[in-house]
N, C-alpha and C positions, 0 to 999 in steps of 0.2 A: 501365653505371654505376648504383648503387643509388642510390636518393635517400635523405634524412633519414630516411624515416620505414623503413627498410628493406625496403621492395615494389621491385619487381622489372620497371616497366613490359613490358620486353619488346619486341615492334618492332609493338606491337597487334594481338596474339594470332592471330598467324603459325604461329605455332607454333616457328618456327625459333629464336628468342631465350626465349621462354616463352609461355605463354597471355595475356599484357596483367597487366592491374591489374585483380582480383578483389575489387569488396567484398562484404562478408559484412554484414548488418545483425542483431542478435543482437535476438530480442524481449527487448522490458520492459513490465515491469507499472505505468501512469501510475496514480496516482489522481486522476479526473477530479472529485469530487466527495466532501469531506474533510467529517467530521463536525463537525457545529455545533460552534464552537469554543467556547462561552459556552451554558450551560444552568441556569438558575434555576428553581430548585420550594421549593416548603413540605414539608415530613416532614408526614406524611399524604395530599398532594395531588400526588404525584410519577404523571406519565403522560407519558409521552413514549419515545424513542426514540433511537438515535445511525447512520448510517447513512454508507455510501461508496458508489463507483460507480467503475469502475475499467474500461479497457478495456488489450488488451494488443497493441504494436504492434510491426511488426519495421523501425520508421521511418518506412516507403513509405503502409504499409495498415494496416487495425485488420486484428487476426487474431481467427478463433476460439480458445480456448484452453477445452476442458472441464473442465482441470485444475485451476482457480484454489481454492484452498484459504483459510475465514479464519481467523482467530482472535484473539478480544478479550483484549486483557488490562488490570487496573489497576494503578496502580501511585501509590505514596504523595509524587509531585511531579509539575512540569508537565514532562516527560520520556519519549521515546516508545524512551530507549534499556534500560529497567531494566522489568521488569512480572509479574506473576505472570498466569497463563493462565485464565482464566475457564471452569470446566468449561459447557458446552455450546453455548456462546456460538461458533458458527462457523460464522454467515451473514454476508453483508455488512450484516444488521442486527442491531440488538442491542438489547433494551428495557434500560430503565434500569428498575433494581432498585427495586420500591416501599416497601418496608421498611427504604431508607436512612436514619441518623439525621444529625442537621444535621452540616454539615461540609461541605470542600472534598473530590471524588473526582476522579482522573482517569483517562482510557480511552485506549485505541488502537488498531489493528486491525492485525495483519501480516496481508498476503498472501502467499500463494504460490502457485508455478505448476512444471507439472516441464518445462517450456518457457522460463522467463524466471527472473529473480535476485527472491527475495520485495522489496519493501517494507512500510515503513511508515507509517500515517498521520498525519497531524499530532495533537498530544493535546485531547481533548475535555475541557471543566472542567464537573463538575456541580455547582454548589454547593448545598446544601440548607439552606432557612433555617428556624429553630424557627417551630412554628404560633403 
């Protein structure tokens, strides 16, 4: 008899009825450490940075994963589903642009991995206020 979720117990993995109940845990990419959510500068005195920290698990364990790919994009509201891609901007950190003029930006970082499903991070607000 199949249960709900349709696996297949088996009579625990006898081999006669099937091998048991097989999980499979599929890695994902967490971000452990989301970029400052709130960043205020002066236009002229802008120095700082925006960063993540991300490890990728298959549930059980951290795994290694060499694959992990970034990339910043901004995008024109507080919104991490819409963004234009930031050419070079593809570490898990990213300087904030010193020659921004006042105003609201905001950022966010997809990852990816060719082991796990990308995410993304939550969006970072840089506001810039006139000198």
């Amino acid at each position: 008899m199949r249960d709900p979720f349709g696996l297949d117990p088996g009579n625990g993995g006898s081999g006669e009825d099937g091998p048991g109940i097989i999980i499979v845990w599929e890695p994902f990419i967490r971000v452990v450490t989301q970029p400052a959510w709130m960043n205020n500068f002066t236009a002229g005195d802008i120095n700082g940075e925006l960063s993540v920290e991300v490890t990728v698990s298959n549930g059980v364990t951290v795994i290694q994963d060499d694959t992990l790919r970034y990339q910043w994009f901004i995008t024109d509201r507080n919104s991490n589903s819409n963004g234009d891609p930031i050419s070079g901007a593809t570490d898990n950190n990213f300087t904030i642009p010193t020659t921004l003029e006042p105003g609201a930006y905001y950022y966010f970082v997809e990852i990816r991995s060719e082991v796990a499903k990308s995410v993304r991070s939550s969006v970072a607000i840089v506001n810039i206020a006139a000198p």
